[in-house]
Every structure is written in C-alpha cells, then in structure tokens.
C-alpha positions, 0 to 999 in steps of 0.5 A: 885224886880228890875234891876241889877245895871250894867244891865237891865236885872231885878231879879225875885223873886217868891215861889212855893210849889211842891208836890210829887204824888205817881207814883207807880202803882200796877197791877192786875191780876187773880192769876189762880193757885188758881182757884177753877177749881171744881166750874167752872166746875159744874157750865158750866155743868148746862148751857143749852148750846142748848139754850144759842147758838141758834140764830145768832153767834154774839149774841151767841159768846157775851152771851158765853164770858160775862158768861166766864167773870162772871166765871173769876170774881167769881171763880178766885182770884185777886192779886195786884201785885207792883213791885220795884220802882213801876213799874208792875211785873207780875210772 
C-alpha cells in the first residue's frame, strides 16, 4: 500500500480466510452395566487354563490379559460419551 503521509511507518494490507475446526471430542468407554456377564462367564469356563498358564509368567500374564481384552470387546458395550462444550464426561 504505502507509507503514511506523516509517517514512515507503511499500511499493510491483506486477506485471510479462517476456518473453525470442530474441537468437541466424544470419549468412549465400556458401559459394563450392560455386559453380558453370562457370556464371559461360559466362556472363561471352556478355557483349558493348565494349559494356556504353563511356560514362563511373562508369556502366560500376555496370553491372560489379550484373552480378558477379547472379552471386553465382545461382550461388553461401547458408548460414546460427549459432554457440554465438548468436553469428556464420564458417569
């Protein structure tokens, strides 16, 4: 543009488009008041667990935790939770 006229500090001038990005986050969780307890149950009952425990803790501890997890994901429900001014609520 140019300089002031009683100064030499110079104008300047220019366009920016500004867009808004969705901040609100949504959490989940497993709602496990609707679990289907019955179905985890039978199910840890047909695991051979001499079998899936023999061998060192570690490998053991990793075989028990992935099989709980499997469980979790199955027979448990997930919700997705978003609160005011999208922030977490959990409850």
């Amino acid at each position: 543009m140019g300089k002031f006229a009683t100064s030499d500090h110079s104008l300047l001038f220019w366009k920016m488009n500004v867009g808004r990005e969705d901040t609100s986050t949504k959490a989940i969780r497993f709602d496990y008041n609707k679990m289907d307890l019955n179905g985890i149950r039978e199910e840890l009952r047909r695991c051979n667990w001499d079998e899936d425990i023999k061998g060192n803790v570690n490998e053991s501890s990793v075989l028990f935790k992935r099989r709980l997890l499997d469980l979790q994901h199955k027979y448990v429900p997930i919700v997705r939770v978003r609160g005011e001014n999208g922030e977490n609520k959990f409850g």
